[in-house]
C-alpha positions as a LaTeX table, in Angstrom:
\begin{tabular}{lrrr}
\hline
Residue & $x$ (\AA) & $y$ (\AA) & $z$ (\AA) \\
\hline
Unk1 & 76.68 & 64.12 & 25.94 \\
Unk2 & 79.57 & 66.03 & 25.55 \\
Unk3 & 78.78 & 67.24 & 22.09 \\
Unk4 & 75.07 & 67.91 & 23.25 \\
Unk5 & 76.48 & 70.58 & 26.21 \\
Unk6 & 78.48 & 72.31 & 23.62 \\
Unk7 & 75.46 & 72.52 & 21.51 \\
Unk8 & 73.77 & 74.07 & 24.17 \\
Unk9 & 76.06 & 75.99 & 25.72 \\
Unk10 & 76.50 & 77.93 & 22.60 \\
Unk11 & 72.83 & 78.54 & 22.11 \\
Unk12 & 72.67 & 79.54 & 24.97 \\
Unk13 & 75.33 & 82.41 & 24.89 \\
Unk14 & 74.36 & 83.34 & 21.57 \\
Unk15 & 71.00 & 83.82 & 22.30 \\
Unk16 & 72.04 & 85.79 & 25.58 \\
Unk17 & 73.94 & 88.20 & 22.62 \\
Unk18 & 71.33 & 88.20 & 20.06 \\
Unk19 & 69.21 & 89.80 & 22.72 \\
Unk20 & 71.71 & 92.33 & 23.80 \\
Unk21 & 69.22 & 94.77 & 25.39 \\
Unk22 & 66.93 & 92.52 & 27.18 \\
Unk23 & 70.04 & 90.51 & 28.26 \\
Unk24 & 71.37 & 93.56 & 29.89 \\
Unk25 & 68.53 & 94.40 & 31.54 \\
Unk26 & 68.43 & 91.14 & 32.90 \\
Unk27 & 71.87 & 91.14 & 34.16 \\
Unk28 & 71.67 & 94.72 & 35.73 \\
Unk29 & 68.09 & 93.32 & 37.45 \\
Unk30 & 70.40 & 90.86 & 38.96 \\
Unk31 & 72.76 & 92.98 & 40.05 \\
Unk32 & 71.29 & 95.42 & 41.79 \\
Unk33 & 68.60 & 92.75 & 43.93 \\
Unk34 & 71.92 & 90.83 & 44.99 \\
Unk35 & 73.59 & 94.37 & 46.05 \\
Unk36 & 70.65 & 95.38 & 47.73 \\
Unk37 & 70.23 & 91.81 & 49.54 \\
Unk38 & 73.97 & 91.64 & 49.99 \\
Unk39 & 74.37 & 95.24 & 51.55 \\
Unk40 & 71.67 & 94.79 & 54.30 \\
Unk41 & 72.94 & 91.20 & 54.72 \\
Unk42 & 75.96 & 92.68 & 55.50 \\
Unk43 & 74.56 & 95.52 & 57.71 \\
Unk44 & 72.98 & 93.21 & 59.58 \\
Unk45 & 75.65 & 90.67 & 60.48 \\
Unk46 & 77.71 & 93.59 & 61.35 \\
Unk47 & 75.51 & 94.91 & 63.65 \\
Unk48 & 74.87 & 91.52 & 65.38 \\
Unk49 & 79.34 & 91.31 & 66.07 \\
Unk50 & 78.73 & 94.69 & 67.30 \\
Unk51 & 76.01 & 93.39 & 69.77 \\
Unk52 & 77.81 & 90.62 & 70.90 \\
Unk53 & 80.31 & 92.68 & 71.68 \\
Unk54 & 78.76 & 94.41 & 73.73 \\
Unk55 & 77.50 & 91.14 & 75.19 \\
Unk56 & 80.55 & 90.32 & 76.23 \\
Unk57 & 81.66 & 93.01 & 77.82 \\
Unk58 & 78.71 & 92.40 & 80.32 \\
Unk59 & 80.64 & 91.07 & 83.31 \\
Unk60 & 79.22 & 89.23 & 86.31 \\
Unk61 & 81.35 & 90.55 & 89.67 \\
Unk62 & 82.00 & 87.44 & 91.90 \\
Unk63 & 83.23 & 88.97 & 95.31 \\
Unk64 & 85.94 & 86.87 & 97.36 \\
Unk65 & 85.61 & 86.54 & 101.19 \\
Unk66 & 87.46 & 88.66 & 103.11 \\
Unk67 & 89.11 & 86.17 & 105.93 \\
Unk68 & 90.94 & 84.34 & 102.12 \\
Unk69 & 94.72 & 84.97 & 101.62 \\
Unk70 & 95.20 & 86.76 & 98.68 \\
Unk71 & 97.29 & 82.88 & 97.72 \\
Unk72 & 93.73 & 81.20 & 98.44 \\
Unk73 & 91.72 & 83.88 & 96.76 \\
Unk74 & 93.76 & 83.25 & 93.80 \\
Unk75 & 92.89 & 79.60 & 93.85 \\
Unk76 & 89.36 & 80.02 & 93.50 \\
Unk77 & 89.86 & 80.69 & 89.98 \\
Unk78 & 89.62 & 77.02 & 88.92 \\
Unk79 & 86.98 & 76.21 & 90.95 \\
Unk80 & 84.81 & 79.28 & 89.07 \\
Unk81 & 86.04 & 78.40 & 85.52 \\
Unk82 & 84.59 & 74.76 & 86.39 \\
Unk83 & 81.06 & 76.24 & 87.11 \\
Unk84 & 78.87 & 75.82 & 84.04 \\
Unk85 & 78.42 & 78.92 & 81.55 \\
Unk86 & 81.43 & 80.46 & 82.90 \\
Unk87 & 83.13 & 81.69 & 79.66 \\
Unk88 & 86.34 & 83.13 & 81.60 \\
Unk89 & 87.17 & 84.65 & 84.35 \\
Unk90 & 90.01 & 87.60 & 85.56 \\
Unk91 & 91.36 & 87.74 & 89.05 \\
Unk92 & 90.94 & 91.01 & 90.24 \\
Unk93 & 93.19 & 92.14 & 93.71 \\
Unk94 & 92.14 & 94.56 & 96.24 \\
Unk95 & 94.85 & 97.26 & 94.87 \\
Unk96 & 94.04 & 96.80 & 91.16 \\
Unk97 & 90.43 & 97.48 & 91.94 \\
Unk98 & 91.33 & 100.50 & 94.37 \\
Unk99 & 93.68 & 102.16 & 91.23 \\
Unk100 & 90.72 & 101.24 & 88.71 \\
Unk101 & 88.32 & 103.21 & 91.60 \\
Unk102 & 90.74 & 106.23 & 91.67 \\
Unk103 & 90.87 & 106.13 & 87.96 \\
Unk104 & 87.06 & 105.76 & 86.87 \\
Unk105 & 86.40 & 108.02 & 89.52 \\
Unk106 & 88.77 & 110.52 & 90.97 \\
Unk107 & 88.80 & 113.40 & 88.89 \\
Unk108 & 89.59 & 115.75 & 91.78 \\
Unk109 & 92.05 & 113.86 & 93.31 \\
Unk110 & 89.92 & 113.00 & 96.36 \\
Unk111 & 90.94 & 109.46 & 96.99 \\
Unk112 & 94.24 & 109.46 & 96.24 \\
Unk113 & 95.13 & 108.24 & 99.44 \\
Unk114 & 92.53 & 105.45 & 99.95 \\
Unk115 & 93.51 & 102.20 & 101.69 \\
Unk116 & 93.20 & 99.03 & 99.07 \\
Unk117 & 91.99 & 97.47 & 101.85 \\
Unk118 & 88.70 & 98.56 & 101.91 \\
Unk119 & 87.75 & 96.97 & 98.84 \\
Unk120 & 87.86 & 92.98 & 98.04 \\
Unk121 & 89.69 & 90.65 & 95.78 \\
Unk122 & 87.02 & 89.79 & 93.63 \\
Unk123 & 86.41 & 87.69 & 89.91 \\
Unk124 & 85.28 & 90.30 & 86.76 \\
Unk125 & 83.61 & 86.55 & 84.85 \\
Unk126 & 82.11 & 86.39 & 80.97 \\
Unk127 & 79.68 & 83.79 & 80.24 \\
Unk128 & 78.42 & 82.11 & 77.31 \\
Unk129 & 74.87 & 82.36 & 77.58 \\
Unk130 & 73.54 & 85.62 & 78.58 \\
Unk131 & 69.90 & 83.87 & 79.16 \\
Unk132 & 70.93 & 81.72 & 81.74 \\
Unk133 & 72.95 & 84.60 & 84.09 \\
Unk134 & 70.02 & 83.90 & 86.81 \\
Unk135 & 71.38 & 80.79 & 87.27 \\
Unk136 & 74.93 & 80.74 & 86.83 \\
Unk137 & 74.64 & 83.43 & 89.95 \\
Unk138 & 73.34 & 81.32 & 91.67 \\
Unk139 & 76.27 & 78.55 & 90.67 \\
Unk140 & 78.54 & 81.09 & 91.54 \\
Unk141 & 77.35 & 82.08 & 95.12 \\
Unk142 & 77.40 & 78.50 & 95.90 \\
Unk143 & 81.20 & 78.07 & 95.21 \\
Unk144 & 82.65 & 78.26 & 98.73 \\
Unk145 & 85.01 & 81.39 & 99.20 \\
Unk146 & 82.72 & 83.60 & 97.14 \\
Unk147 & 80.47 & 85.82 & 99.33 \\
Unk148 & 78.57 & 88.34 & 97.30 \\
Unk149 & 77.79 & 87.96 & 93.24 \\
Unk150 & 76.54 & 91.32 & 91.08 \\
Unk151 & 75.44 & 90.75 & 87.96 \\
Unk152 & 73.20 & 92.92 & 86.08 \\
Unk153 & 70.63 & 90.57 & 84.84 \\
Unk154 & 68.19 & 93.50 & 83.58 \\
Unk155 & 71.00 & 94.61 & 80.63 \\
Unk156 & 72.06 & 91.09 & 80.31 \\
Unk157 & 67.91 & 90.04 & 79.60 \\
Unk158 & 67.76 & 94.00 & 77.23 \\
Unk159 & 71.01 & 92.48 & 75.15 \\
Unk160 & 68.90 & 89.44 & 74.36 \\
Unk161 & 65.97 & 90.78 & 74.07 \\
Unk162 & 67.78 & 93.00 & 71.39 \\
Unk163 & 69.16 & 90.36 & 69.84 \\
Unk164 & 66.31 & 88.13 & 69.01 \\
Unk165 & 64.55 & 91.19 & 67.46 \\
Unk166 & 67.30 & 92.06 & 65.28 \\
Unk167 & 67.96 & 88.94 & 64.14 \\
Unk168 & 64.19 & 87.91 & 63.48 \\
Unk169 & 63.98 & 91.66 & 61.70 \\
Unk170 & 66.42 & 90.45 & 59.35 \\
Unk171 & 66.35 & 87.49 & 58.84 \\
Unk172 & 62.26 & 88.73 & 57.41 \\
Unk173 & 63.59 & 91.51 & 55.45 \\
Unk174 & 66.02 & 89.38 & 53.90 \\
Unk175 & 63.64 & 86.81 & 52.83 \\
Unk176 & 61.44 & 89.59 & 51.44 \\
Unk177 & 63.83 & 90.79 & 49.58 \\
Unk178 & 64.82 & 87.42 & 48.08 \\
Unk179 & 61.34 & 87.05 & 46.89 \\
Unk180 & 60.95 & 90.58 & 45.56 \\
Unk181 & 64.48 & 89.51 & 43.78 \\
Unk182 & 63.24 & 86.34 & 42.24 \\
Unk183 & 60.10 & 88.05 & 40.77 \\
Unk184 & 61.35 & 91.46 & 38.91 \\
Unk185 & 64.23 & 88.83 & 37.72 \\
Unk186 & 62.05 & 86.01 & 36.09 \\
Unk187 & 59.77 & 88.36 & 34.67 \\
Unk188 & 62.62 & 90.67 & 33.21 \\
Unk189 & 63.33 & 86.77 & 31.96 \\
Unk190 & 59.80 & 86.58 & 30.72 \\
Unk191 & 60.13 & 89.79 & 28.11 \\
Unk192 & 63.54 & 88.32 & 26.72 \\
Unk193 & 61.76 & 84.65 & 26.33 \\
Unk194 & 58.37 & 86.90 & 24.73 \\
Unk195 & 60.78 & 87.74 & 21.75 \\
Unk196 & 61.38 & 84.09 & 20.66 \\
Unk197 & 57.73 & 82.48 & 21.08 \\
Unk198 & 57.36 & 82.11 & 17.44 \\
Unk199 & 60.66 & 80.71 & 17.07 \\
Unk200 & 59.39 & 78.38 & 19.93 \\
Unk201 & 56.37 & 77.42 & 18.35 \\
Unk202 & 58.28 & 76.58 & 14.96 \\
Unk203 & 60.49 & 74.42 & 17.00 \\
Unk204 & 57.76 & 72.37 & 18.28 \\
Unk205 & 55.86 & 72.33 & 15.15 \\
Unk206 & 58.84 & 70.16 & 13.30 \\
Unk207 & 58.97 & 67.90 & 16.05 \\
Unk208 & 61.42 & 69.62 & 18.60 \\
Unk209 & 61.48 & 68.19 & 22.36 \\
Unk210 & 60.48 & 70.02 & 25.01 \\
Unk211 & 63.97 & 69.60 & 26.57 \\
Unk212 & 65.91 & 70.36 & 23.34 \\
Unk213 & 64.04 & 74.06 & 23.30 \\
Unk214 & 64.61 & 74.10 & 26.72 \\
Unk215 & 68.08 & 73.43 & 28.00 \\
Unk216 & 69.61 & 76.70 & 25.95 \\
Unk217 & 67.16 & 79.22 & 27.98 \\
Unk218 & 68.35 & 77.16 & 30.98 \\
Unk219 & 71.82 & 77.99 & 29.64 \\
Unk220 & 71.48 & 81.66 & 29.20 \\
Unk221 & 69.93 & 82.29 & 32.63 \\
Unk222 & 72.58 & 80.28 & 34.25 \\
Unk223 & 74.96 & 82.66 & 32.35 \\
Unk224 & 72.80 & 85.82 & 33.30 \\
Unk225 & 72.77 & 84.76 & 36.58 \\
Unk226 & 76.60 & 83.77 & 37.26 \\
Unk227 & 77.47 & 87.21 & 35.33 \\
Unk228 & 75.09 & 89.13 & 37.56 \\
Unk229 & 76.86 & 86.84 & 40.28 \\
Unk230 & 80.20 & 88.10 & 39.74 \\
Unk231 & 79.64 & 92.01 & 38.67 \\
Unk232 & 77.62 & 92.43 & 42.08 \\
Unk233 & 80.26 & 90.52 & 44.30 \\
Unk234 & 82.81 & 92.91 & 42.84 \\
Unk235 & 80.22 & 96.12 & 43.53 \\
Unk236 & 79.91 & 94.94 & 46.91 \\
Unk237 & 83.73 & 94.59 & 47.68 \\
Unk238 & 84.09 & 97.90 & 46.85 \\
Unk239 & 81.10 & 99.58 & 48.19 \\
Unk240 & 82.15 & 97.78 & 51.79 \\
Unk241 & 85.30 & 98.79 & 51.53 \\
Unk242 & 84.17 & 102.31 & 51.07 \\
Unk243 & 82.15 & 102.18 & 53.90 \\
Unk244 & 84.79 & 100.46 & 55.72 \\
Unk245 & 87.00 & 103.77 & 55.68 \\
Unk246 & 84.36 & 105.96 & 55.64 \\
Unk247 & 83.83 & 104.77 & 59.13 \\
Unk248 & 87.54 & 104.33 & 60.72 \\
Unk249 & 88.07 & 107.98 & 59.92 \\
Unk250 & 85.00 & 109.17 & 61.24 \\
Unk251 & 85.34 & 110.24 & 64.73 \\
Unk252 & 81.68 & 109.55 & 65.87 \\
Unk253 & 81.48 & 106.31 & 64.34 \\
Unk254 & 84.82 & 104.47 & 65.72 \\
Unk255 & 83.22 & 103.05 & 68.29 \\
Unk256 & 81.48 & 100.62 & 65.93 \\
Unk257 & 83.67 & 97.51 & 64.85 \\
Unk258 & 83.35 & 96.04 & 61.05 \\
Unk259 & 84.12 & 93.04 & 60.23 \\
Unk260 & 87.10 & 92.56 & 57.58 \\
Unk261 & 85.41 & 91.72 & 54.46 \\
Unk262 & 88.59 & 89.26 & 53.87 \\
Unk263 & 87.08 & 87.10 & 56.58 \\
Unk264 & 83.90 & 86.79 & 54.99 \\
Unk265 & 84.49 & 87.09 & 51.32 \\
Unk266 & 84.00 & 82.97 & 50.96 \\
Unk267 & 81.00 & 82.93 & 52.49 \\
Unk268 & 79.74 & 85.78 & 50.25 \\
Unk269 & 80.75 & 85.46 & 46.86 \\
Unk270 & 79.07 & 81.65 & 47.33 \\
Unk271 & 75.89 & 82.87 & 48.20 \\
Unk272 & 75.94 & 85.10 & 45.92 \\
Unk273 & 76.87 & 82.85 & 42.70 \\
Unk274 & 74.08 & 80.15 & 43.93 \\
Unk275 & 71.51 & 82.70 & 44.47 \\
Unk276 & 71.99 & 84.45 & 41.16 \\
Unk277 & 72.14 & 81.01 & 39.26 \\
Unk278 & 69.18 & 79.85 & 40.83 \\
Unk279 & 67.14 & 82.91 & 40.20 \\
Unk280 & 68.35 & 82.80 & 36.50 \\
Unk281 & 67.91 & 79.20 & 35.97 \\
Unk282 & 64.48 & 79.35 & 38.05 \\
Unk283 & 63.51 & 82.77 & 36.30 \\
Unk284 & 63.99 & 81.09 & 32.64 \\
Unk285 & 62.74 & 77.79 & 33.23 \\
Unk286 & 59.38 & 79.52 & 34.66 \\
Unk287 & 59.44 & 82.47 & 31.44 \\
Unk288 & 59.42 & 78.99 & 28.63 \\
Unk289 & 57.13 & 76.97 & 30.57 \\
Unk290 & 53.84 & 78.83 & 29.12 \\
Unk291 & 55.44 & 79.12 & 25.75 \\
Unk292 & 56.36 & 75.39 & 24.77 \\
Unk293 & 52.36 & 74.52 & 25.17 \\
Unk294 & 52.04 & 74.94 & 21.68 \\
\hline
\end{tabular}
């Protein structure tokens, strides 16, 4: 066995070099259908942290009744944390929201001197699952102590709305682009296989096995494939990076957050070496099928 895979393996690279030009074709096919798949891979998952972002900073306003110490309004905050689909939740006092009021809206100095204690102590809460805000209101206005709840259920129903369509967009255009990938690749395959049916045929003819033709074309692709692999993983690095700081200096674009491709590099470069071996393996196995019925 062991002597057999170095037969192989050998075959296998030296037919990838006899074929220089088809061979790099092959590999540059690979390339650029991972890069393309990676980069709106990447665009996408990107823009789906950015959204649930945004998600999160979707608060629900829990209001705290007024006839409460500000010691027993504090307390509540256990009793809200315990309420299901209640991510976390901040303790706001009467004088912090009075100085956020003044802030967010005193621009002319108006309300300088307004009295804290016209507003309430309230509860600025996060859940977990946008979907089911309708009811975790209604969870929330049940806790005793708690008078009034806001929560803006028609963003909170637009961010998963949003959501679901970007992620079904994608996930479509992805696999659309995995089968347009598979296809150009096996048939750029194909043309480097056409070159060698007659050596094929000869093979057969003197009593060759189908497996013993076959196993260095399953060699090469692998090879094609794990070299496509690697080059487009290293492409991809550095075009994210370059988008990376092409954003954090821009001054219009700041706002959007990218994810540091050191946090997702693993994830990546594995996809990317499986896909790219299968699609070589696949794309060589399919190219010799037709050729060893001889």
């Amino acid at each position: 066995m062991r002597h057999d895979f170095n037969y192989f393996f050998k075959q296998g690279v030296g037919n990838m070099f006899s074929h220089g030009f088809m061979s790099f074709a092959a590999v540059g096919i690979t390339v650029a259908c991972l890069l393309i798949m990676g980069t709106f891979s990447l665009v996408a998952y990107n823009a789906n942290e950015n959204l649930k972002d945004l998600q999160s900073e979707n608060a629900v306003l829990a209001f705290v009744d007024e006839a409460l110490t500000d010691e027993e309004a504090k307390n509540l905050k256990t009793k809200l944390e315990a309420v299901p689909n209640v991510k976390d939740c901040t303790f706001v006092s009467r004088e912090e929201a009075r100085d956020n009021y003044v802030k967010q809206y005193d621009e002319d100095d108006l309300y300088s001197d307004l009295e804290a204690n016209i507003f309430r102590h309230r509860y600025v809460i996060h859940l977990t699952d946008l979907e089911k805000i309708s009811q975790t209101s209604d969870d929330l206005k049940a806790v005793s102590g708690i008078v009034k709840v806001r929560a803006d259920e028609a963003i909170s129903k637009g961010f998963v709305t949003v959501s679901n369509i970007a992620s079904v967009v994608s996930m479509a255009l992805i696999a659309i682009l995995l089968i347009v990938s598979v296809f150009i690749i096996s048939n750029t395959i194909k043309l480097t296989t056409f070159d060698r049916r007659e050596e094929i045929a000869i093979m057969k003819m003197v009593g060759a096995t189908d497996s013993f033709i076959r196993w260095p074309f399953v060699y090469e692709g692998l090879l094609i494939g794990l070299l496509g692999a690697v080059i487009a993983f290293a492409l991809q690095w550095l075009l994210y990076a370059a988008i990376t700081q092409g954003i954090s200096t821009s001054d219009t674009l700041q706002l959007l957050r990218v994810v540091d491709f050191g946090q997702i590099w693993g994830p990546v470069a594995a996809v990317f070496v499986v896909v790219g071996i299968l699609v070589g393996v696949g794309g060589s196995l399919t190219a010799i099928r037709k050729f060893l019925r001889v």
